[in-house]
N, C-alpha and C positions, 0 to 999 in steps of 0.2 A: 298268834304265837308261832305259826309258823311261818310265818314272814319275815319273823324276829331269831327261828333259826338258819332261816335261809341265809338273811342279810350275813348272819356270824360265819355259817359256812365258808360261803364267799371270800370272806376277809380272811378266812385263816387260809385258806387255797388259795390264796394272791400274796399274802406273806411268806408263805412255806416255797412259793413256786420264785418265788424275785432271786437273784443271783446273789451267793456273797459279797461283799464288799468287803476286799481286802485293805488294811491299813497298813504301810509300810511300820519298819519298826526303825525308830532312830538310829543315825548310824553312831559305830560305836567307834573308841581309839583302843587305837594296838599300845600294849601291856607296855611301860618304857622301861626298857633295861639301865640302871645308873651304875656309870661307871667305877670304878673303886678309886678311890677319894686317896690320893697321893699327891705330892706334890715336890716341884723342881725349884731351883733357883733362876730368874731370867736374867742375864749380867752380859749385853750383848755389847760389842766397842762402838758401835755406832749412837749407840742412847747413854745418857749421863744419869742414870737409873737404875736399882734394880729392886727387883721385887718377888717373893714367892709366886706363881702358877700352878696349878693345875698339871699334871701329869698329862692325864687324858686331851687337855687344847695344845694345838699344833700353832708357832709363829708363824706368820704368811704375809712377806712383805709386800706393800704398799706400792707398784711399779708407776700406777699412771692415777692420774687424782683429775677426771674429767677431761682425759686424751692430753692433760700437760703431764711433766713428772710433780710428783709431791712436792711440795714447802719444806721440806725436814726430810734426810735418810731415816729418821725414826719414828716412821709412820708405818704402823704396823698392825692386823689383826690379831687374837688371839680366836679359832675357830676349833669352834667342838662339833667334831664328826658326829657324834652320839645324838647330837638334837639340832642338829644343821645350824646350827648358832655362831655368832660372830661378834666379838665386843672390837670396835673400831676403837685403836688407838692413838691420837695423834699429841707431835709432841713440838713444841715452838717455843723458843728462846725468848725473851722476854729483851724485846729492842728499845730504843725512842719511835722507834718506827710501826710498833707493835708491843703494844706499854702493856701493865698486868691489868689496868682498868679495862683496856680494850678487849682484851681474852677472856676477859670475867665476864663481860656484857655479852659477848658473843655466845658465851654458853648457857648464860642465862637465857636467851634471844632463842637459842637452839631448844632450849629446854621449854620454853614455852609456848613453840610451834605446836607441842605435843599437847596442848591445852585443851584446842581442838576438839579431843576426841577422850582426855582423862577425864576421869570420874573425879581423882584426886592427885596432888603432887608435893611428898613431901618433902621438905627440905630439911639433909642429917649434917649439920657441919661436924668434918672430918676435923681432927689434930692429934696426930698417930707420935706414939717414941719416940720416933727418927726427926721429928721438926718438923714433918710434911702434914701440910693445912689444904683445905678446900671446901669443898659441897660435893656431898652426894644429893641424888635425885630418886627418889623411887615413885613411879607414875605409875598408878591406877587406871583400872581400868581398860578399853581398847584400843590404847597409844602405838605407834608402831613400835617404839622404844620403851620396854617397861625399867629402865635403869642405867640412870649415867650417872658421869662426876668426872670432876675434874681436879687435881692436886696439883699445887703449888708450893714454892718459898717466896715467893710473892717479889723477889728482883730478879733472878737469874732463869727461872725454870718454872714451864707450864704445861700440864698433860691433860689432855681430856678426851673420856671415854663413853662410847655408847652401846648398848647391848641390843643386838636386833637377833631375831628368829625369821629365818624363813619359810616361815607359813604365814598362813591367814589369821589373823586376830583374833584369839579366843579366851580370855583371859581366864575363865574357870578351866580350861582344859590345859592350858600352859602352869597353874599358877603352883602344880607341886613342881615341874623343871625347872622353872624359874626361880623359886626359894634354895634348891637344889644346888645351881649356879650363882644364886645372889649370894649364898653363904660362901663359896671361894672367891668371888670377890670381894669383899667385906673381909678377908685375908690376905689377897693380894694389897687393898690399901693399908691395911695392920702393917705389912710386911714392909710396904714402900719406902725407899729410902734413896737421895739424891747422891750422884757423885762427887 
């Protein structure tokens, strides 16, 4: 019997005596302030377009497209300071040289780089008031792009748009910003209309 308090002794005077072990605590995100939800007209002479925006996103021309200049004077960002975010806009005439097929494949082709890495990728065909058709894109998941699309009239005029964040991919920590900014986009193409 007392062997059998000794041995106990022992174990608890070696458990009581062993150092805490600290567990860090996951880190958290900082509170995101959304900004108040207005919005402007974009009708700029360089683009045959216009369409409601965002208040809060800033246009930020397109000067050099991989150290050439751009394809189009109407290649353009729409960038929101508030979430470091940038919907890439690019716009191309519809040629023999660069047909609607061709642009249509290219965005597909684009869109399903992102396949990679999505969970899911829905496909929303657009056709808004104004005559303006397309596809939107909404990708699931840890994509770098969680949201493109691109609107057409299918002979004269083609735009396509992609929504990136610069941060690190975290789709549960982005996905109230992003519903956030999906919904004024999802009003920008409501809104869009050809010149």
């Amino acid at each position: 019997m007392r062997i059998l308090y000794f041995v106990l002794a022992i174990c608890l005077f070696t458990a009581c005596g062993s150092e805490l072990s600290y567990t860090p605590k996951p880190r958290a995100f900082p509170k995101v302030e959304y900004p108040t939800r207005d919005y402007q007209s974009f009708d700029q002479e360089s683009c045959p377009f216009s369409f409601t925006s965002p208040t809060y996103a800033k246009v930020i021309r397109d000067t050099s497209f991989f150290e050439d200049l751009p394809q189009h004077s109407c290649w353009f960002d729409l960038y929101i300071p508030e979430f470091d975010s940038r919907l890439h806009c690019t716009y191309s005439p519809i040629t023999p040289q660069q047909t609607f097929q061709d642009l249509k494949d290219e965005s597909f082709r684009l869109v399903d780089w992102h396949n990679k890495r999505a969970n899911y990728i829905e496909e929303i065909n657009i056709r808004n008031a104004n005559g303006v058709s397309g596809f939107a894109f909404d990708i699931r998941g840890p994509a770098a792009s969680p949201f493109q699309f691109y609107l057409t009239d299918s002979t004269d005029h083609f735009l396509r748009a992609a929504l990136y964040f610069n941060t690190q991919v975290q789709p549960d920590s982005l996905a109230p910003i992003y519903d956030f900014v999906k919904e004024d986009l999802l009003t920008m193409i409501e809104t869009f209309q050809w010149k």
